[in-house]
C-alpha positions in Angstrom: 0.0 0.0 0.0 0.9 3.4 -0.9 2.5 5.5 2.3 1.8 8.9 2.7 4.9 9.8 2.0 4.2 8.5 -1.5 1.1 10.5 -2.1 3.4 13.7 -2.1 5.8 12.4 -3.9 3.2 12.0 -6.6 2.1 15.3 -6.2 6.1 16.4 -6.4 5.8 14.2 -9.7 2.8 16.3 -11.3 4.3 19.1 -11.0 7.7 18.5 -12.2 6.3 16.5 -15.0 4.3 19.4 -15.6 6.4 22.4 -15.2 9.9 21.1 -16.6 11.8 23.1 -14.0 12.1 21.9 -10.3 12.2 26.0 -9.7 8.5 26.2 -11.1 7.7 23.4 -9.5 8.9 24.1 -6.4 6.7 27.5 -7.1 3.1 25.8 -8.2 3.8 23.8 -4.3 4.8 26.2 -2.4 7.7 24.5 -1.4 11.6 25.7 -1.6 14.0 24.7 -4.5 16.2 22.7 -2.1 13.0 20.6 -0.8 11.8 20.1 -4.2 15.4 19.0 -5.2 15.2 16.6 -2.4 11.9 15.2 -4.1 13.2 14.8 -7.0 16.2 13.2 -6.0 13.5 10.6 -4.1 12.2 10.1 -7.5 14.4 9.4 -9.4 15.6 6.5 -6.7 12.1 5.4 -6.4 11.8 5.0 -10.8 14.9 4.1 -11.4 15.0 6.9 -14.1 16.6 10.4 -14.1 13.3 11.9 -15.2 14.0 15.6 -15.7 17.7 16.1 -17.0 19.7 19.2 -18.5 19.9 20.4 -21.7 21.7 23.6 -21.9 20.2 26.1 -19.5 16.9 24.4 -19.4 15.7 20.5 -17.8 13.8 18.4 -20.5 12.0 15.0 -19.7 13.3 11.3 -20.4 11.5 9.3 -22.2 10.0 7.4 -19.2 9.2 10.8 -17.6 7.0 11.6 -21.0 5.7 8.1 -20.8 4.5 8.8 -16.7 3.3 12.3 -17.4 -0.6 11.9 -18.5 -0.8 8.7 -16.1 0.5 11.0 -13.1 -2.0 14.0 -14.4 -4.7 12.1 -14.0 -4.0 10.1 -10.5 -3.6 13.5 -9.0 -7.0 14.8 -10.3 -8.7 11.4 -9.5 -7.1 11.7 -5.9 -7.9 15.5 -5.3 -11.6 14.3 -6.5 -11.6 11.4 -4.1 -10.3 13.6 -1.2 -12.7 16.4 -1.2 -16.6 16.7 -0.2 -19.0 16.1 -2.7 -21.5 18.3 -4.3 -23.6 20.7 -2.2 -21.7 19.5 1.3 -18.6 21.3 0.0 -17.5 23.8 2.2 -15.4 26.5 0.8 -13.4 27.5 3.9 -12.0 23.7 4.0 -10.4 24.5 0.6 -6.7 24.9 0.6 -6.5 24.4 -3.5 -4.0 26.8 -5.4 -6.3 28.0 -8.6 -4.5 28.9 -11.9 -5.9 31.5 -14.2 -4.4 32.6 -17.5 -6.4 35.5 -18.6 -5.1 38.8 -20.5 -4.1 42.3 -18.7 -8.0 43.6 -19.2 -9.6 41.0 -17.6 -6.9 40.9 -14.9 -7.0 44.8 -14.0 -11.0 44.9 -14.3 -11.9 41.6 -12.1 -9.3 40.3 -10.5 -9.2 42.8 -7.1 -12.8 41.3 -6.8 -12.1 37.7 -7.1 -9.7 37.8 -4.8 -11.5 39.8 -2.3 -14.9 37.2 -2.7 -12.2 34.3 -2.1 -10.2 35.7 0.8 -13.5 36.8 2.7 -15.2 32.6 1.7 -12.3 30.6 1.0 -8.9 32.0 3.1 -6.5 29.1 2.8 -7.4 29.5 -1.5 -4.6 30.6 -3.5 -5.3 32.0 -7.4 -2.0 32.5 -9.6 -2.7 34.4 -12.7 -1.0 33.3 -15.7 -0.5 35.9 -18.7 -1.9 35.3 -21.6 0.6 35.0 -25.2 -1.5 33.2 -27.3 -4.6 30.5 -27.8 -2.8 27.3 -27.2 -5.1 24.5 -25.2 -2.5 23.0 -24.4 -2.1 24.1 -20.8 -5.9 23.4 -19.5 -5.1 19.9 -21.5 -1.9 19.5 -19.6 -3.4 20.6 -16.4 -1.5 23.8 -15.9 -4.4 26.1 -16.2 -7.9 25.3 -14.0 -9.4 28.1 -16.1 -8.6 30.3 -19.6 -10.6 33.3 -19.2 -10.9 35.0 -22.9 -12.8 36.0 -26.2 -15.5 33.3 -27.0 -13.9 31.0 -30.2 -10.3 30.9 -28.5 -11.0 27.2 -27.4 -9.9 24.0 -28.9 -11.7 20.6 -28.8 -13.0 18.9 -25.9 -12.9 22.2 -24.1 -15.6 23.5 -22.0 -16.9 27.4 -22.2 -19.3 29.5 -20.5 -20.0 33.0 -21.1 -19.2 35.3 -18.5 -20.6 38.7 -20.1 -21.0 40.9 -23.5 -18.2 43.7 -23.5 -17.8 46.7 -26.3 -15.0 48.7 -27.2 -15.2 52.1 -26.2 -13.0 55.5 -27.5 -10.7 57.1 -24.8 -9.0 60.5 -25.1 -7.5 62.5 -23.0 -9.4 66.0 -21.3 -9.1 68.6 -23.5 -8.9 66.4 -26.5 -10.0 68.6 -30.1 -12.9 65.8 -30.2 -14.1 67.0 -27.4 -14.3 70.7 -28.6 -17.5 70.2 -30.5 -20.8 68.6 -29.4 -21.2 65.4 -31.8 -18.0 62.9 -32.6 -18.7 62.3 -35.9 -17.1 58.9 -37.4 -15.1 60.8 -39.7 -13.6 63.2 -37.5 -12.9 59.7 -35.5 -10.8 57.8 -38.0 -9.3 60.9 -38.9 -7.5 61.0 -35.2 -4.1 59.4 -34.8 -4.9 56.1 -32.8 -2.9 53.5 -30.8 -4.0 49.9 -31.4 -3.6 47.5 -28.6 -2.4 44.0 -29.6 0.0 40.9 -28.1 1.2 40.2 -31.7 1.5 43.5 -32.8 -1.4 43.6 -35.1 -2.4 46.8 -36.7 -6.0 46.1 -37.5 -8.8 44.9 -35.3 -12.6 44.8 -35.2 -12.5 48.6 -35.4 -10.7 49.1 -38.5 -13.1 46.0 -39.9 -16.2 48.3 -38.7 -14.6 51.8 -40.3 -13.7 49.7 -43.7 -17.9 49.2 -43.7 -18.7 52.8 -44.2 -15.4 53.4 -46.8 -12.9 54.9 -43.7 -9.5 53.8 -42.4 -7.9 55.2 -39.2 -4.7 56.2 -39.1 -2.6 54.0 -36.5 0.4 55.7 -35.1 1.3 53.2 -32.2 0.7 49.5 -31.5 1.5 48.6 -27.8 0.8 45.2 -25.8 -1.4 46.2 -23.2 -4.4 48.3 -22.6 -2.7 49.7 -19.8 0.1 51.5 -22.2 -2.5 52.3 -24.5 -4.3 54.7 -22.0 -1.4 55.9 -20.9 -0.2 57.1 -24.5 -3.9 58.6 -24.7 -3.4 60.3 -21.2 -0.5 62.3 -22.6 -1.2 62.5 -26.5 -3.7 63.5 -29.1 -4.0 59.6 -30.0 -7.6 57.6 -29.3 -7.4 54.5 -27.8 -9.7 52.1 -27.9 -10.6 49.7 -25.5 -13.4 47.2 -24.1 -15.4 49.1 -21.8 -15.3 46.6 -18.6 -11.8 47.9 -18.7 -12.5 51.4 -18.2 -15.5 50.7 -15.9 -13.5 48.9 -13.4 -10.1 51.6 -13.7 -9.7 52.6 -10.2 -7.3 55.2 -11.2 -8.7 57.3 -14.5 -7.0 60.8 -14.1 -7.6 63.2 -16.4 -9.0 60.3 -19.1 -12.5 61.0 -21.0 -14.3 57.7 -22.6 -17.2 58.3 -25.3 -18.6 55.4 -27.2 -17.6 54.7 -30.6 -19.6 56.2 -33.3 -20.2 53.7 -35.4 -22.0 50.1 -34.9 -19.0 47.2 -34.0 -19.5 43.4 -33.2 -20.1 43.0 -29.0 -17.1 40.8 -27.6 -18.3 37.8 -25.5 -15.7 37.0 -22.5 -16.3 33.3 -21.0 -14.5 31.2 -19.1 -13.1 27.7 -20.5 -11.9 24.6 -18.8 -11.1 20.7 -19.5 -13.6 18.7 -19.2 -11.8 16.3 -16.4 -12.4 19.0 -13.9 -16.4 19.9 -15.0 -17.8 17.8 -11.8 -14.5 18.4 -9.8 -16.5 20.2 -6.6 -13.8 22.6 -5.6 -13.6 23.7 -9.8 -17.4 24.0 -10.1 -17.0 26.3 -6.6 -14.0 28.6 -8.6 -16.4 28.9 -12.0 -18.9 29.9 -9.9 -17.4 32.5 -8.2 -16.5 33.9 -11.2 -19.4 33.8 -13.0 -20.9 35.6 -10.0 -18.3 38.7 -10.0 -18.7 39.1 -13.6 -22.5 38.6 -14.7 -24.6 41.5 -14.3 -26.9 40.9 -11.8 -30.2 40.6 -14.7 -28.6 38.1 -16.5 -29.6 34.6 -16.8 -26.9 32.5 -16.2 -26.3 30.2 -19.0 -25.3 26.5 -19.3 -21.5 25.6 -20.4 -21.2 24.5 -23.9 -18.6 21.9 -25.4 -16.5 23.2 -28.4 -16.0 20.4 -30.7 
């Protein structure tokens, strides 16, 4: 029979199977590097197989260690399910579960202070790690690294499940003082005739704006791209440039200064925001807790709630 020094070991296991780096994994635990070096060394004596070994600056797996890696996955989640109280009887403040969330910097800077203010008061020995968002790739909430990809509805992959959270717009933002704001109506062609900054990861110049301004025969004139909203107001703040940005972003900026938001003034497609997960955690009681939580802070309060929805 398995000792309960095994059943952390296999825990050690997931996460440096997972993470590739006894530093990360050390991290996703809580634990030190040395005491995670220790487990590994354990490990390795208990398999009989190096498992994670150096390659230049970076650890890659053996072969054995790919083998284990989806078999060790799922032992942990069957275990975690096996361990906790089912449905209704669970009890929040019993939870002692580190949540990971990748989601991008608007999301983050609009919702997160809640979250973690709803957990802390319910759910104190909870821990959320937000994880930034580079790209689309499943691959994490299939690995197991993400609980939960927080994004634009038609970013998941197969076998993934997604809920809407709520319907976001992009608003305008200028600085006070801006010329727009000189006369009484913000015409769409005084609009694209503005310089703009265009907020994109990949350094895209065109978005759903320039697709809604290409309709009526316009084009704006893009003078900066930058990687976060958060740079984007702050070129605004100290330029003639508009930047545009959803407006749950602005809504939920605790610190606007001297910015001025106006909607935009022509039609564009709303943005739905959900929230997507694997379907190996959907009945997992401590996961369905975390989705509810933040369906709660983000749905307005006149909004059904609507059922998750498998992306095939």
């Amino acid at each position: 029979m398995p000792t309960e020094a095994d059943l952390n070991l296999l825990l050690a296991l997931n996460a440096l199977l997972s993470e590739g780096s006894v530093a990360k994994a050390a991290e996703r635990l809580g634990l030190s590097e040395s005491a995670m070096s220790r487990a590994l060394a354990r490990l390795r004596e208990a398999t009989a197989d190096q498992l994670l070994v150096r390659a230049g600056r970076g650890m890659v797996l053996t072969p054995r260690a790919l083998v284990l890696r989806d078999r060790v996955r799922d032992l942990v989640q069957e275990s975690r399910a096996v361990l906790q109280p089912a449905g209704v009887d669970l009890d929040p403040g019993t939870l002692q579960n580190l949540f990971t969330i990748r989601a991008n910097d608007g999301f983050i800077e609009a919702f997160a202070h809640r979250l973690v203010s709803r957990i802390a008061r319910v759910a104190p020995a909870v821990r959320l790690r937000f994880a930034p968002k580079p790209d689309k790739d499943v691959r994490p909430l299939r690995e197991g690294l993400l609980d939960l990809d927080i994004g634009v509805l038609g970013e998941a992959g197969p076998e993934v499940l997604v809920q809407a959270l709520f319907r976001d717009r992009f608003i305008a933002v200028v600085r006070d003082g801006h010329p727009l704001l000189a006369e009484s109506e913000i015409t769409v062609e005084r609009y694209a005739a503005c310089g703009h900054v265009v907020t994109s990861r990949h350094g895209r110049t065109a978005g759903p704006v320039d697709d809604a301004l290409a309709g009526l025969g316009l084009a704006r004139n893009t003078a900066v791209v930058v990687p976060s909203f958060n740079t984007a107001l702050s070129v605004a703040a100290a330029t003639d440039l508009v930047a545009s940005i959803p407006a749950s972003y602005f809504e939920h900026l605790r610190e606007r200064g001297s910015l001025r938001a106006f909607p935009l003034p022509m039609p564009t497609a709303a943005i739905t925001v959900s929230q997507m997960w694997h379907p190996r955690l959907d009945r997992d009681p401590a996961h369905r807790w975390l989705r509810g939580v933040v369906l709660d802070i983000c749905r307005p309060l006149d909004e059904p709630v609507a059922p998750p929805t498998e992306r095939t």
